[in-house]
C-alpha positions, 0 to 999 in steps of 0.5 A: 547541469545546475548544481543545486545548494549543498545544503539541500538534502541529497533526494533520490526519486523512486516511480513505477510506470506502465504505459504512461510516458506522457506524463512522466515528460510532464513530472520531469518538467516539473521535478527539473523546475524545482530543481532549477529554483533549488527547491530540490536536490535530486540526484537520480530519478528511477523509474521502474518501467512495469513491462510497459507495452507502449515504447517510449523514445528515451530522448524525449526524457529531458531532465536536469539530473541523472535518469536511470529506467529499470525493466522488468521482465513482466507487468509486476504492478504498483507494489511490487514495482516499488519494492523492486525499485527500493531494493536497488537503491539499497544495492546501488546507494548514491549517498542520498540522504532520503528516497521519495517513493511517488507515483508519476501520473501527476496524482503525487505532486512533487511540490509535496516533497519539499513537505515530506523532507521539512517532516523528515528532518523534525523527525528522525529516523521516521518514514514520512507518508503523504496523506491525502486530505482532499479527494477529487475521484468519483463519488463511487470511489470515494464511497468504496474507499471509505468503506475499505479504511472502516473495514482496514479499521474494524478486521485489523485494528490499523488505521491505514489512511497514506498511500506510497507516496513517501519519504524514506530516510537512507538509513531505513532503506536496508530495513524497508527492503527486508519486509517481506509484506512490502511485496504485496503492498508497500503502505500497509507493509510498513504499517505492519513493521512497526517502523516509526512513520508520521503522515503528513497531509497534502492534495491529490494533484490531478493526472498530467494525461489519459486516464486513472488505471484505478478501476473498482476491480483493481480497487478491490485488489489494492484493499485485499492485498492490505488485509491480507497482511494482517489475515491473522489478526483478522482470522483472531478477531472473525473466530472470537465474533463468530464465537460470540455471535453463536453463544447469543444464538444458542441462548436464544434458541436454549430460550425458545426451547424452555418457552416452548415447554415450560410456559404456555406462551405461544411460539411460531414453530419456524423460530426454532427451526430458523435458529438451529440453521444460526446455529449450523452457519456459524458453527461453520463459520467458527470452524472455517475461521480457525482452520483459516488461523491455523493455517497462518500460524503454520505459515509463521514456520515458513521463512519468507524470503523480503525483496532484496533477496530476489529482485533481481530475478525481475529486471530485464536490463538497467538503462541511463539517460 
């Protein structure tokens, strides 16, 4: 097995799978390629098998370094598969200097994370996020994605533009595994945590094989799991809009009522009608969303348990290859 320059960052590789062996050959090929030009110093990749129902022959994953595959007992998904994964790496720590967290369908280059390790080396003790800055899915994805980043925008006051494609300096691993938000969704987790983090921007490589598992109701999914982290700064800023909103109809209305007695300009009688049904929805409105508020609040008094705590609950057996 070549050995790679020392001076080269020691890099771990965290990615989650499900049923997309083929192109996890194709990301060792290229992984072992940078490896071989000691581009990269990698010295594990872990792949979190997300209860894959194809099976995959583990001598047809060839690489230069160590491959270790954790099963989990049940499909998690992406996110939570993630977590598992870095919880791991904090409990079975191989002196890595930084943890690569990708995806491992080709959409996360791996000739990227030499960008991400240069970042994290000007920035210290900063999580390095990938960025995309050119997209090649369809337009209506493209259409509702950018209507998820306004809406992120507008409800929580975030701007969320990276996805999990990162780099996570070693000594942060212990930190990234105590967000509990990170179980729900691993970028707008860390967001939440206020840990130091920079995006860098790099291309949507295309897919190595088969097809993207990105379809509109996972893509709802993926955006709700963001804003349900942030469900109280939401809540604040739906109560304080419908709040604001009922002040402007019920001085409407107040308006209606004088013309209608106090002036002899003439007023359609639905208008007065239509603005007390404004007025009952948003008085509905104002006292859902608080209900919603408090009940967040009240889940503040409740401890919240981050992965590292239970992870293992979810793996089925650890293998090496």
């Amino acid at each position: 097995m070549q050995q790679p320059i020392k001076s080269l960052p020691k890099v771990t590789i965290v990615a989650p799978v499900f049923n997309d062996w083929e192109s996890v050959k194709f990301l060792l090929a290229e992984l072992s390629h940078l490896y071989s030009l000691n581009s990269l110093n990698i010295i594990r990749l872990i792949l979190v098998n997300d209860g894959s129902t194809e099976e995959c022959d583990n001598k047809e994953l060839k690489s230069l370094f160590p491959i270790s595959i954790i099963e989990l007992n049940t499909n998690m998904g992406h996110q939570r598969s993630i977590s598992i994964g870095l919880s791991y790496c904090n409990d079975h720590s191989e002196g890595e200097n930084f943890i690569i967290v990708m995806d491992s369908d080709g959409e996360d280059r791996p000739i990227d994370i030499e960008n991400l390790l240069v970042e994290a080396n000007l920035h210290h003790n900063t999580i390095i996020f990938a960025k995309r800055q050119k997209r090649t899915e369809a337009m209506w994805f493209k259409g509702f994605y950018k209507l998820y980043k306004y809406g992120f925008k507008i409800l929580t006051s975030h701007h969320l533009d990276f996805g999990n494609f990162s780099c996570i300096p070693s000594k942060l691993v212990p930190k990234v595994v105590s967000i509990p938000e990170i179980w729900n969704h691993y970028s707008g987790g860390m967001l939440k945590s206020r840990i130091p983090h920079k995006a860098v921007g790099t291309d949507r490589g295309e897919r190595y094989a088969g097809t993207s598992k990105m379809n509109f109701h996972n893509l709802v999914l993926h955006g709700m799991s963001a804003i349900s982290i942030y469900l109280d700064v939401m809540s604040v800023r739906l109560l304080i809009g419908a709040l604001f909103c009922s002040v402007l109809v019920f001085f409407g209305v107040l308006t209606i009522v004088y013309l209608a007695l106090f002036t002899t300009i003439p007023i359609p009688g639905w208008s007065s009608v239509t603005g007390l049904i404004l007025i009952t929805i948003l008085a509905i409105t104002v006292l859902t969303t608080f209900l919603i508020l408090l009940f967040q609040l009240n889940q503040k008094n409740i401890v919240r348990y981050p992965p590292k705590k239970f992870y293992k609950d979810f793996i089925l057996s650890i293998k090496s290859v």
